[in-house]
N, C-alpha and C positions, 0 to 999 in steps of 0.2 A: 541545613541551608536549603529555600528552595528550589524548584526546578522552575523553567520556564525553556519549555524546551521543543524544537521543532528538528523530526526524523525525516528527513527526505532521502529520496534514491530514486530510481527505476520501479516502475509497478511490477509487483511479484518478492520484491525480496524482503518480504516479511518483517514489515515496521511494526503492524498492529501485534503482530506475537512478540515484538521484542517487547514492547510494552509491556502486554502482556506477562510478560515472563518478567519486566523490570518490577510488576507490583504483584508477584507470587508473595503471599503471604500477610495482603492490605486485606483487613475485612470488607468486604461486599459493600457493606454503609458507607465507605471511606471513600468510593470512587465511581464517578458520576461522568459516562460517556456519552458521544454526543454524537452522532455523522452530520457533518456540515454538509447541504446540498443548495443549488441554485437559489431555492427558492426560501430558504432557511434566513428569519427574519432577525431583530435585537429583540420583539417583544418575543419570538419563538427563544431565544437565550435566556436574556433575560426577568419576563413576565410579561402580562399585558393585564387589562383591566376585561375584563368577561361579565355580560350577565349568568344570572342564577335564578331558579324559579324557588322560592321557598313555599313551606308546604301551605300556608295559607292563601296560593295561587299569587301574591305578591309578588317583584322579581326589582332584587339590587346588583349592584355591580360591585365587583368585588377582585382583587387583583389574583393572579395566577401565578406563580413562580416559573421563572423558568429556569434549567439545569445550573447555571450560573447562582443564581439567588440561594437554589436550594445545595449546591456544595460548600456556598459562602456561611450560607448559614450553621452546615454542620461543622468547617472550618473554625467558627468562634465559639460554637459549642463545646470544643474539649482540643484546649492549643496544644495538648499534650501528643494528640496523634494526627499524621499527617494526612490528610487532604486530595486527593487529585482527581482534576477535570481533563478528561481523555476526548478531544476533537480531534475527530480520526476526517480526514477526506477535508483536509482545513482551506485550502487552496480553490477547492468546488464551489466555494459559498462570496459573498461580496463580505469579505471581514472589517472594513472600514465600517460599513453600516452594521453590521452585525455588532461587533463589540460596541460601537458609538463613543458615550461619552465614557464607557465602563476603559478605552483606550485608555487614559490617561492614571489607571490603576495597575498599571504593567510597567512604570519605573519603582523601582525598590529601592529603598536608603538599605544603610550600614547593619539595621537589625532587621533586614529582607519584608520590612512590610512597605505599604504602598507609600510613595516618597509626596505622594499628593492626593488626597482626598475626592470625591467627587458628591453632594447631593442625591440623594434618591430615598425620597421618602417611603417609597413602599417596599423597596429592598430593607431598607433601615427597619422598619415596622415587623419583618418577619424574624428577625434579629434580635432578642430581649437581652443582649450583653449591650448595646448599642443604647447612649443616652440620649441622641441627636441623630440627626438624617444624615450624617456622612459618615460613608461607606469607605475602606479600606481592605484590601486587602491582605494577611495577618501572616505571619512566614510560614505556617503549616498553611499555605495553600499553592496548590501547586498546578501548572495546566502545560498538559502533554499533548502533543500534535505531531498528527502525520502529512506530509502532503508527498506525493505523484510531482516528481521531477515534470514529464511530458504531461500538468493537469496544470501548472502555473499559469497558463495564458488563458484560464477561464475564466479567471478574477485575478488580475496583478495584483501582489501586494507591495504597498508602498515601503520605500526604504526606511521610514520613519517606524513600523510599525514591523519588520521586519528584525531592525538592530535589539530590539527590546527581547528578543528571542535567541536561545545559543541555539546554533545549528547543528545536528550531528548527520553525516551524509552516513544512509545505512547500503552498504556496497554489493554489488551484484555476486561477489565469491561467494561460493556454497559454504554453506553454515555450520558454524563451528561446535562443535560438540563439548559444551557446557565443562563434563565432566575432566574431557581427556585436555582436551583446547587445542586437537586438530578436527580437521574439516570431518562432520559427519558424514561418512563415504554410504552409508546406505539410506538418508534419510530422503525422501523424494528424489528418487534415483534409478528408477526400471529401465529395465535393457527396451530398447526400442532400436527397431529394423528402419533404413532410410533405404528406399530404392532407389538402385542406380541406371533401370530402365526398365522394360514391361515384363522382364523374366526376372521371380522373387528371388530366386536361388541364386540371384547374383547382391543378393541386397546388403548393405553396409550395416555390421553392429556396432552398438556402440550404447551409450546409454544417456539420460538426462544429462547429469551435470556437464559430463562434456560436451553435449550436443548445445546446449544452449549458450556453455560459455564461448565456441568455438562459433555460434552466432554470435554475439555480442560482439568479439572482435572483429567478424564480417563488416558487423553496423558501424564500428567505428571509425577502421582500417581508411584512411586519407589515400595511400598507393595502391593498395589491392582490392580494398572492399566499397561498401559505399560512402563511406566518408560523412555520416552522419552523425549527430550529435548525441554524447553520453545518455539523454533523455528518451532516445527510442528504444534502446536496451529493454531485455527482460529479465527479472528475477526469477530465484529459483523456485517460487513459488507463483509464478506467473499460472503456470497448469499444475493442480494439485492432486496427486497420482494415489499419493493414499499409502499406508502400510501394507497392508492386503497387498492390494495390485500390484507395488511395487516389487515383494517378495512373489507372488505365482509368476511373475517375468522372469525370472529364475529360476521355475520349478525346473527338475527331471522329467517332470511327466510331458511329452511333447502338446499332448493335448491341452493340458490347462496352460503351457506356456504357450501354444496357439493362442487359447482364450484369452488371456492376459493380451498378448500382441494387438489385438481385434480390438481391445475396448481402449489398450494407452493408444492405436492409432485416432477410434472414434475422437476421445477428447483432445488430442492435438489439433484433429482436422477443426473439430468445433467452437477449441479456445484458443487457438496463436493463433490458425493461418489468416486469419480477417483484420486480426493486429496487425501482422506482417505485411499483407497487402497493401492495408488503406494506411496505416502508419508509418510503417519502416519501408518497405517501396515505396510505397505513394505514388505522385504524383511528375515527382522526381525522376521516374524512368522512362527513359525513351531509349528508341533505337543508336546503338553506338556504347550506349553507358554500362559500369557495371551492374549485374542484375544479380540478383538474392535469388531470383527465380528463373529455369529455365528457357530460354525464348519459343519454345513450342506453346508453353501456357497464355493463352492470351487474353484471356478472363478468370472473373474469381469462380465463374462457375464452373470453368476447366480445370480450375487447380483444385477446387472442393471435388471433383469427381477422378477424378486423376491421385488425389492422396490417396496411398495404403495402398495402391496397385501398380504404379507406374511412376516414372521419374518425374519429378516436381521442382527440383533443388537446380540449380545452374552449376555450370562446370566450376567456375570461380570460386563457389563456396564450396563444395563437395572436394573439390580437390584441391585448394590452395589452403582453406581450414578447415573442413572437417575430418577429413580423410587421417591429416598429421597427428590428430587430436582427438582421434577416436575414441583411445583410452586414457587420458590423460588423465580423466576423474572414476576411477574405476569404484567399484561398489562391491564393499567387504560387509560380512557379516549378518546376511540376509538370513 
């Protein structure tokens, strides 16, 4: 059967590796990815027509495939193996114009191929299974898509072209270990220190998973926290901390587990807290409200200077959820 299938969640919690890991063992030929962005066009999908200089200095025009054309085409080349077109970041791009009239090739009848036809001679032309210009899409073909919960208001997509797609929401709980099929306790999961004012030797451990999920609740919390929507959340793979560095957070040797501390601080201060501010605080805090952030901090360039040495975190979240929840997701087997 095919797929037609759209992973959404929170940014960070690892849609593209699910992927990923859902087409472990497609050959390379088979799948054909794409990153949707702003400016990403239908002749960028699916071909356009181009000059060419031939060697006799002449120059004709001549059409170009684009990733669509060319997965459709290896698609009717051999119905025996299956197909997939991987638009990863599918929400970034204007997909009404993007797809066009290729839209009406995404209802599927009873034997999963395209339930209505569309013309396209030069798609058709690249095609030599195809007797005539209409194009369908064949059940070995398949198109997989990510979108960013907090990325859908860059381009709405209409509910029309939305139902045509099963939804699978990929969830911010740290991830599950394949094998066992409980939570991988040590994969991006380094012990990281939170201060709880300008003397370190008083600083909170704790580690990833729980630190982020113990934000997440922050962000959500209506009574206690900010009261924000499922969509400012972060994945666990929002900061990608690495094998290595995860395990020398750990080490024995106080000095490498220094070093480690110094570099999971550098890429926090450099990858969440500009998320945190302009996203999940925002604009939304003022005086009186709950704050994610301490009220001594009163710019970002305080809080960028102030991480890794001194208190940054607000009483409300330090002690109402992080503190409870410090080891909630502890990390075995480093």
């Amino acid at each position: 059967m095919y797929e037609q299938k759209i992973y959404f969640g929170a940014p960070g919690t690892g849609k593209s590796h699910l992927i990923q890991s859902r087409l472990r063992g497609v050959k390379p030929e088979k799948i054909f990815r794409v990153t949707i962005h702003p400016e990403y066009t239908y002749s960028d999908f699916v071909g356009q027509i181009l000059p060419e200089s031939l060697p006799d200095g002449s120059v004709r025009f001549s059409f170009h495939a684009g990733p669509f054309t060319d997965a459709l085409a290896e698609a009717y080349s051999d119905y025996s193996e299956e197909v997939y077109l991987v638009l990863e970041e599918l929400s970034r791009g204007n997909v009404s114009a993007i797809f066009g009239d290729i839209f009406q090739l995404l209802d599927r009848d009873g034997h999963f191929e395209s339930r209505y036809p569309v013309r396209n001679r030069n798609v058709a032309d690249r095609i030599v299974e195809l007797a005539t210009d209409e194009i369908r899409l064949p059940s070995n073909f398949n198109i997989l898509c990510t979108v960013n919960m907090n990325d859908q208001n860059v381009f709405p997509m209409d509910t029309a072209f939305k139902r045509r797609f099963s939804w699978e929401y990929v969830p911010t709980a740290p991830a599950i270990d394949e094998r066992t099929g409980r939570r991988d306790a040590a994969l991006n999961n380094p012990r990281i220190s939170i201060a709880l004012d300008h003397d370190r030797s008083h600083d909170l451990e704790t580690n990833w998973q729980s630190f982020y999920m113990a934000l997440n609740r922050f962000i959500t919390d209506k009574k206690n926290g900010l009261g924000r929507s499922e969509d400012k959340q972060v994945g666990q793979f929002f900061v990608d901390f690495g094998a290595r560095l995860t395990a020398m957070s750990y080490a024995g040797d106080p000095a490498e587990a220094a070093q480690a501390k110094e570099r999971i601080d550098t890429l926090i201060r450099n990858k969440l807290l500009l998320y945190l501010w302009q996203d999940v605080q925002g604009n939304s805090a003022f005086a009186g409200r709950t704050q994610l952030f301490d009220a001594a901090v009163g710019s970002y360039e305080e809080l960028y200077a102030r991480y890794g040495s001194d208190r940054v975190y607000g009483q409300e979240f330090t002690e109402g959820f992080l503190k409870p929840e410090a080891m909630r997701y502890p990390c075995t087997g480093v």
